[in-house]
C-alpha positions in Angstrom: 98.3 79.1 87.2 98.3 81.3 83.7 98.5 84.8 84.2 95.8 87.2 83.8 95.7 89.2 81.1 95.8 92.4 81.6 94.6 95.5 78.5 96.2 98.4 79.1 95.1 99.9 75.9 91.7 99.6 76.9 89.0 101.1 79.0 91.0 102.2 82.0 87.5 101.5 84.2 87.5 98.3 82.5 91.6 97.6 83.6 90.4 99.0 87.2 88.0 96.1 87.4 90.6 93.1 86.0 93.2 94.5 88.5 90.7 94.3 91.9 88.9 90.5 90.4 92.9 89.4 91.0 93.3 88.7 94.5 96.0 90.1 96.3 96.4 90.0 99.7 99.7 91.3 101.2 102.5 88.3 100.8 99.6 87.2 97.6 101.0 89.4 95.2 102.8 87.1 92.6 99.6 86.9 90.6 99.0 90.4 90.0 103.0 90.9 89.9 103.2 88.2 86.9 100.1 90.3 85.5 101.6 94.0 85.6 105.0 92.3 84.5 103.6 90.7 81.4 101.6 93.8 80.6 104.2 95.9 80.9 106.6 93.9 78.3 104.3 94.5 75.4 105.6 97.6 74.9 109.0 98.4 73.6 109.3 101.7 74.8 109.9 100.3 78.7 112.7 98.6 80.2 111.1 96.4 82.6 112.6 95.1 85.9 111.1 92.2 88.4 112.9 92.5 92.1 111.0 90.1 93.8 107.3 91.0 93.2 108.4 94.6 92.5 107.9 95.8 89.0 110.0 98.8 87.3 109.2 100.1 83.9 111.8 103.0 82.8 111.4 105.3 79.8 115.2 105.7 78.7 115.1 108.4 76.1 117.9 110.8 77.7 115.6 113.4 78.9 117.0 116.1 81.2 114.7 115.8 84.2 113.6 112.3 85.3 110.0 111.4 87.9 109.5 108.4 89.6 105.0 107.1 89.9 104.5 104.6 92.4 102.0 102.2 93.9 101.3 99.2 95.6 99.8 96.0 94.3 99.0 94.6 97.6 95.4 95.2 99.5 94.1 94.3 102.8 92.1 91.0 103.9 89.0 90.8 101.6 85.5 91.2 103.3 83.5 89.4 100.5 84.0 92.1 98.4 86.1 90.4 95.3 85.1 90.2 92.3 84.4 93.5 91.6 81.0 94.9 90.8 79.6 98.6 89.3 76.7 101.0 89.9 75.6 104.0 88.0 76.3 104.4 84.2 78.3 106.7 82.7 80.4 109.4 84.5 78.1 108.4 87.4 79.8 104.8 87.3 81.2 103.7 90.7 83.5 100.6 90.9 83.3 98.7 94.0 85.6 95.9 95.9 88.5 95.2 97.7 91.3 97.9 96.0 89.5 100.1 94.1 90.0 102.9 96.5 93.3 101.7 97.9 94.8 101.8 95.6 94.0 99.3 92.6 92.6 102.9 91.0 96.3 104.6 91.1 97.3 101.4 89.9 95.6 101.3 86.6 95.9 105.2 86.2 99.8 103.9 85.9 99.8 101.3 84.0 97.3 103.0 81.6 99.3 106.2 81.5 103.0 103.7 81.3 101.3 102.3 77.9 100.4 105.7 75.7 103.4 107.5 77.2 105.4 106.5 74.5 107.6 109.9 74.2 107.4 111.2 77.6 108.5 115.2 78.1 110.6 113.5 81.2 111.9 110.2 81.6 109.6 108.5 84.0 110.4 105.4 86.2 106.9 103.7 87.0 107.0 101.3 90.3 104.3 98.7 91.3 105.3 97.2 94.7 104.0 94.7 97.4 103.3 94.4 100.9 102.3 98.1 101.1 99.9 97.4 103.8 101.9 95.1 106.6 105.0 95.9 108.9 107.7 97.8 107.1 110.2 95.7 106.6 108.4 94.0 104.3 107.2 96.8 102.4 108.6 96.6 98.7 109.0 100.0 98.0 111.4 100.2 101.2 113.2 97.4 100.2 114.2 99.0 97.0 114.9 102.5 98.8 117.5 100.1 101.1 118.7 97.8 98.2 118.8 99.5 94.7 118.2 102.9 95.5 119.5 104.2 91.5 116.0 102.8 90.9 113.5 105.6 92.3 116.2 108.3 91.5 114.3 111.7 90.0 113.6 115.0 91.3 110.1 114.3 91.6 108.0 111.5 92.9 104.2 110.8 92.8 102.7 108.2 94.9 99.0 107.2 93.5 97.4 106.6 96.9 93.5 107.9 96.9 93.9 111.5 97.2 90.0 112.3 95.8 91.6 113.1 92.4 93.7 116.1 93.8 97.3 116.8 95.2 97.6 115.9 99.1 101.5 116.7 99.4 104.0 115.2 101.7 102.7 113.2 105.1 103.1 114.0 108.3 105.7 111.9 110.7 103.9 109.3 113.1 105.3 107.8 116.2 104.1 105.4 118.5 105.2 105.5 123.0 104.3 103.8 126.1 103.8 105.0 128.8 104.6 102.4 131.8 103.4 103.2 135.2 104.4 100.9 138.2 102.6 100.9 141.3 102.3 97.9 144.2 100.1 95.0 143.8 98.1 93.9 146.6 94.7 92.3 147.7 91.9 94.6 146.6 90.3 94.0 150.0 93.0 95.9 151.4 93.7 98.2 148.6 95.3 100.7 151.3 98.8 97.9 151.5 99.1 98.6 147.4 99.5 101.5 144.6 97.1 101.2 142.0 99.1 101.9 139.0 95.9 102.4 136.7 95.3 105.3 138.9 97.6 106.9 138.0 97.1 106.4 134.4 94.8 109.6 135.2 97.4 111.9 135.1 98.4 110.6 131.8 95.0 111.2 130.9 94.6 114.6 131.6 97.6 115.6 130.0 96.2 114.6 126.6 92.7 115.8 127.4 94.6 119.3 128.4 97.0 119.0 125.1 96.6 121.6 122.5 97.7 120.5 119.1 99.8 122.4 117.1 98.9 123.6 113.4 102.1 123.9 111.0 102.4 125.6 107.5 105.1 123.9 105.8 105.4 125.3 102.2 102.4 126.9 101.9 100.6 124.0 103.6 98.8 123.6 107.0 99.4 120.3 108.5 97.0 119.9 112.0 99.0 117.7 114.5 97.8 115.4 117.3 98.4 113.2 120.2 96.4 110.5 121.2 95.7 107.6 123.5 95.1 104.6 121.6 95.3 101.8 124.0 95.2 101.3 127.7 95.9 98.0 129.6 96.6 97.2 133.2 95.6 94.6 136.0 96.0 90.6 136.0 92.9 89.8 138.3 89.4 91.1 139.4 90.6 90.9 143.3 94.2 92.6 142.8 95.3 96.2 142.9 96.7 96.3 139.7 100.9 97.5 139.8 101.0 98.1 135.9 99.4 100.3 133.7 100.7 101.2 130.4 99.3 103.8 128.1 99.9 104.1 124.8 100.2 107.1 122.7 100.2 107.9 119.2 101.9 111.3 118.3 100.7 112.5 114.1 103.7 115.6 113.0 104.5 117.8 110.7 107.0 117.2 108.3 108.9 120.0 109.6 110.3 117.6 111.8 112.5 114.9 112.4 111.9 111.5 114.6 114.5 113.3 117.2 112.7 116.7 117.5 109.0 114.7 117.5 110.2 112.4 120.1 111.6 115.3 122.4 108.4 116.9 122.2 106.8 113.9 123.2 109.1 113.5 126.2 108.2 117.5 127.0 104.8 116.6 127.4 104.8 113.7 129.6 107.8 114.9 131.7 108.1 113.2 135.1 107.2 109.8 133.3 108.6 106.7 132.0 108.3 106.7 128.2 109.5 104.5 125.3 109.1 104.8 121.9 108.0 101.7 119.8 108.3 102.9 116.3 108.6 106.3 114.1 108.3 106.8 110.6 109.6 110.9 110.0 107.3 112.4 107.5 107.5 113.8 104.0 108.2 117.7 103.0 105.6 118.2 99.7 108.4 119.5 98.1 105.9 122.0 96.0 108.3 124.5 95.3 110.5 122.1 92.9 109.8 123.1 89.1 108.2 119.7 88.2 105.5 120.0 90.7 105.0 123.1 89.6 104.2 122.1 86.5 101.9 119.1 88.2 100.1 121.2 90.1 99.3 123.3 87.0 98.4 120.1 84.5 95.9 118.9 87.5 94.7 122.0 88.6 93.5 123.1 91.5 95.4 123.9 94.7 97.4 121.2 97.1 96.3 120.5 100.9 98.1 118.4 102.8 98.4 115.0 103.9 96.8 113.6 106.8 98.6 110.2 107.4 101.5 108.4 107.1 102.6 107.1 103.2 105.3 106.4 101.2 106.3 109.5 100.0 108.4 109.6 103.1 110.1 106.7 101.3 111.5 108.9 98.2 111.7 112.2 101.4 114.3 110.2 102.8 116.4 109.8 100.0 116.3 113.7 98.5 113.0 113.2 96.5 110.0 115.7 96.6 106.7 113.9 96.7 103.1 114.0 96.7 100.3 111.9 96.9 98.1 111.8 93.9 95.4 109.5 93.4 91.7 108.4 92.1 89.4 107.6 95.7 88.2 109.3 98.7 91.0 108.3 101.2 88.5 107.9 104.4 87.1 104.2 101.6 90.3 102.6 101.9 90.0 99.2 104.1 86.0 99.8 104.1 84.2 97.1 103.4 82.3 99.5 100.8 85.1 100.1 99.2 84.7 102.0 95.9 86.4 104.6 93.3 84.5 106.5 91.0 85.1 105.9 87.9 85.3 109.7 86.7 88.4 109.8 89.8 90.4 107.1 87.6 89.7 109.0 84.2 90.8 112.6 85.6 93.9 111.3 87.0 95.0 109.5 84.0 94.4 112.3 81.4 96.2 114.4 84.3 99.0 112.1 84.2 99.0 112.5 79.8 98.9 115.8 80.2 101.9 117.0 82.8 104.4 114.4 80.7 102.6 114.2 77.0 
């Protein structure tokens, strides 16, 4: 199929729109990859790099100080909402479909910014990667942290996920546990011969209705913890005392901790039980005191908050680099079915973007 052809020296509403009218489903992403790739190579002031459907533009000019901007290419399932479509005129103008908020707007803010960013003030490493949205090893981003790691070296990182047009740094650590409790099945009719393990499931309960989350300031930030039930499941029959329960829990942290310090304090909580831990991602430090976010924060103005959620800065965390998220969109669109960006959102974040490396 011929590629679409992308303008980056145009409208950057108008690139918003071609990027969300091409599909691109997590493990669709070739289209859009060809897209940004061929886009990209129009302009002689990149070094451009294809690993898999991950796409690297470098600026090689021998600055002192080198940043790395990232985003995915990839969306969720679409819900009839490509093609795109626009209300409002004007700075009023809203761009809906599948994308535009997450996080097709970062996207073109990149590209757009990649294209008159000709003579950077740093060297910048731009990075468009796939399968964002399933199971991390398939993330794109990841695999380049694992395999070619030289490639999202810098002291600085931005991530364009929707962020409302403001600074959310770092993301808190998330990790997922079960709880299992066993009791002894029996006949329901006699219920008094058996243990009913969902019972006891109450205990569980009542510890997180009885939990008091914690609120941590790390640099300057306040990140609000929490700990959760998300899924309860138990019992094989309608006439059998059931002698499994499981309850899972989903624990949000700080980034002031580490997987081993969040899962001890999971273990604290639910002492006396038998808990396993099903995945972990640590979190991201916002890294606000390094002297090129200083000079972010001061080009977008404004103050930081922090990040609610898990994202990929933890990617460039765990390998040394500060990051924050930074991005056109209110975060609470992304996977909505009304999925939209404002238009205004993808212009502000841009001309931020000219104005901290112009």
């Amino acid at each position: 199929m011929p590629v679409p052809s992308l303008d980056l020296d145009g409208d950057v509403v108008d690139l918003l729109a071609q990027l969300i009218d091409i599909e691109s489903v997590s493990g669709n992403e070739t289209p859009i990859a060809n897209a940004v790739e061929e886009a990209l190579r129009r302009y002689p002031h990149l070094e451009v790099i294809r690993d898999g459907n991950v796409v690297v533009a470098r600026t090689d000019l021998g600055r002192a100080d080198r940043v790395v901007i990232a985003g995915h290419l990839d969306t969720v399932p679409i819900a009839d909402n490509v093609p795109s479509w626009r209300t409002g005129a004007g700075d009023q103008t809203i761009i809906w479909g599948r994308g535009s908020c997450d996080m097709k707007g970062g996207v073109a803010v990149q590209l757009a910014a990649a294209a008159r960013l000709v003579q950077p003030s740093r060297d910048i490493t731009w990075i468009f990667y796939d399968n964002e949205e399933v199971q991390a090893d398939l993330n794109g981003l990841g695999r380049l942290a694992r395999e070619r790691p030289e490639l999202l070296t810098g002291s600085f990182a931005v991530l364009g996920e929707p962020s409302n047009a403001g600074i959310e740094g770092g993301c808190q650590g998330t990790m997922r546990a079960e709880i299992q409790l066993t009791g002894v099945a029996a006949h329901s009719a006699r219920a008094w011969k058996g243990h009913n393990a969902i019972h006891d499931a109450a205990v569980v309960l009542q510890r997180l209705r009885d939990y008091q989350p914690a609120e941590v300031e790390v640099e300057g930030l306040v990140y609000r913890e929490g700990l959760n039930a998300v899924s309860i499941t138990g019992g094989i029959a309608g006439n059998v005392i059931p002698d499994r329960c499981t309850v899972a829990v989903n624990y949000r942290f700080a980034p002031d901790k580490d997987i081993a310090a969040a899962e001890a304090h999971v273990r604290e909580v639910f002492e006396g039980f038998d808990l396993t831990v099903t995945d972990a991602s640590a979190g991201a430090r916002p890294g606000l005191d390094q002297p090129a976010a200083a000079e972010f924060l001061a080009a977008v103005g404004g103050s930081a908050n922090p990040k609610f959620g898990w994202t990929d800065v933890a990617q460039f965390a765990a390998l040394g680099v500060p990051a924050v998220n930074f991005g056109p969109g209110d975060p609470s669109k992304a996977h909505a079915d009304d999925e939209f960006c404002p238009a205004a959102d993808v212009v502000s974040c841009r001309d931020a973007l000219l104005r901290w490396l112009g």
